[in-house]
N, C-alpha and C positions, 0 to 999 in steps of 0.2 A: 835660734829664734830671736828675733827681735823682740824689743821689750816697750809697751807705751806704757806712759802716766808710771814708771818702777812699778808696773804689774806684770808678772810671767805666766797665761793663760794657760790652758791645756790645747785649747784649740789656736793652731795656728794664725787663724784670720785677726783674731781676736788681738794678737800683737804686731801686727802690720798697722803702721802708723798712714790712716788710712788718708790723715790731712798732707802725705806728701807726697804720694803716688800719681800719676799724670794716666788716665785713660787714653784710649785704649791702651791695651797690651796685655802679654800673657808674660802668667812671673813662675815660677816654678815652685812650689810653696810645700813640698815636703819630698821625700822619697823616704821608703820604708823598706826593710829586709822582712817576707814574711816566716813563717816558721819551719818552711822546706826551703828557703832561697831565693825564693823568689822577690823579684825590684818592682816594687810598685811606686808609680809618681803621681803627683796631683799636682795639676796645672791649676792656676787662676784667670780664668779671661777674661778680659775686665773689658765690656762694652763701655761705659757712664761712669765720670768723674764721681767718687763716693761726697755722699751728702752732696750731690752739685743736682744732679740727675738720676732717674731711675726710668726703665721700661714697665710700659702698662702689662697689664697682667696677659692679655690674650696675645700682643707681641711679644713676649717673650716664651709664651706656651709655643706659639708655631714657631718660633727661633729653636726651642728646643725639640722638637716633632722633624726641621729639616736639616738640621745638624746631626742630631745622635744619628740619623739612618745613615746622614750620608760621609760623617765623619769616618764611618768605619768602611769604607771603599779607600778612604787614605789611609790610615793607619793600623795594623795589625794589633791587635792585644788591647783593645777597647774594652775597660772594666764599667765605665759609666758617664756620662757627659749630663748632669743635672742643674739648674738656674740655683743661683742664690736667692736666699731667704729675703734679703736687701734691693734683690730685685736690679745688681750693676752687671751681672755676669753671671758664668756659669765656672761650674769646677769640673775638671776634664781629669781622669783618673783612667792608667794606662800601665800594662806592666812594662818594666825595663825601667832604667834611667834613660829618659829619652831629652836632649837639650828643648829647651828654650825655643830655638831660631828653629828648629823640626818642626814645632808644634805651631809656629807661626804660619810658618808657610804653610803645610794640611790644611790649617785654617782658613787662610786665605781663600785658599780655592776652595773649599767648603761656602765660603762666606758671598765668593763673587757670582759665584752661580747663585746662591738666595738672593743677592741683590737684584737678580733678574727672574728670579723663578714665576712660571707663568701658568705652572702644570697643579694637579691637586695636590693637596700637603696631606700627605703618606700620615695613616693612625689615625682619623677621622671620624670613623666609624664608631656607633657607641657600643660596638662587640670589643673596640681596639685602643680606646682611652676614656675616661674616666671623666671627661670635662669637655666632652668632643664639642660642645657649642660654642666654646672659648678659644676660638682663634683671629688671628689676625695680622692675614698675609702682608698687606700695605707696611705696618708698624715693623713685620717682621723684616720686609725688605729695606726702609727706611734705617733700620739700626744696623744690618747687615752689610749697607752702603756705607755709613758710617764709619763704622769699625774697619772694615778694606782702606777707606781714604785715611783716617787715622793712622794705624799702620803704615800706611805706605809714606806720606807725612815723615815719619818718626825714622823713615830710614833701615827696617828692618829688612836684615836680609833674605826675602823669601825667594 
């Protein structure tokens, strides 16, 4: 764990020095053995430079509503894909050790397709989310554009 200001958090996030991290990107932010063996990891995907920018609330609900469904068409052993409290990303929680550059790329194409998504956004219904009047396709495409040219920018290899 990394350590800010000589403080050692419990929560991970909490000691990521978050004035030197560069958005986008996804960082790998724990793995855990759990009490039968099993490899759980937790990704960080960092849409917004922290303290620089933040997503509105309804672009990031439908960010989260067209990812969680369709993240798990890429990747096998999806535990959770939830936004941050902060409102820069989401944390993507997945059994295995899975790398870095794996999770990038699933992303990606998770991402490029919302950047163009044209169709309804899946979980709408007030039988099927809890805030179903709070979305917001535009924003959600706008950041999902973003983050794809970010990444790709950066070099990563998807």
């Amino acid at each position: 764990m990394k350590e800010t200001n000589g403080k050692n958090y419990n929560v991970d996030s909490f000691n990521l020095d978050h004035t030197k991290v560069k958005a986008p990107y996804v960082r790998k932010a724990a793995v855990k053995t759990g009490p039968k063996g099993d490899l759980v990891s937790k990704f960080d995907i960092r849409f917004c430079q922290p303290n620089a920018e933040f997503m509105p609330i309804a672009g990031i609900h439908t960010l989260e509503h067209l990812i969680a469904e369709y993240i798990r068409e890429e990747i096998d052993g999806i535990i959770d894909f939830s936004p941050m409290g902060c409102r820069t990303g989401f944390y993507l929680t997945v059994f295995e050790d899975l790398e870095e550059s794996f999770i990038a790329e699933k992303m990606l194409n998770v991402l490029e397709k919302v950047a163009v998504w044209n169709k309804p956004i899946p979980g709408t219904d007030p039988k099927e989310c809890g805030n179903y009047k709070e979305h917001d396709l535009e924003a959600a495409k706008t950041w999902a554009s973003k983050w794809v040219s970010g990444i790709k920018e950066k070099g990563y290899q998807c």
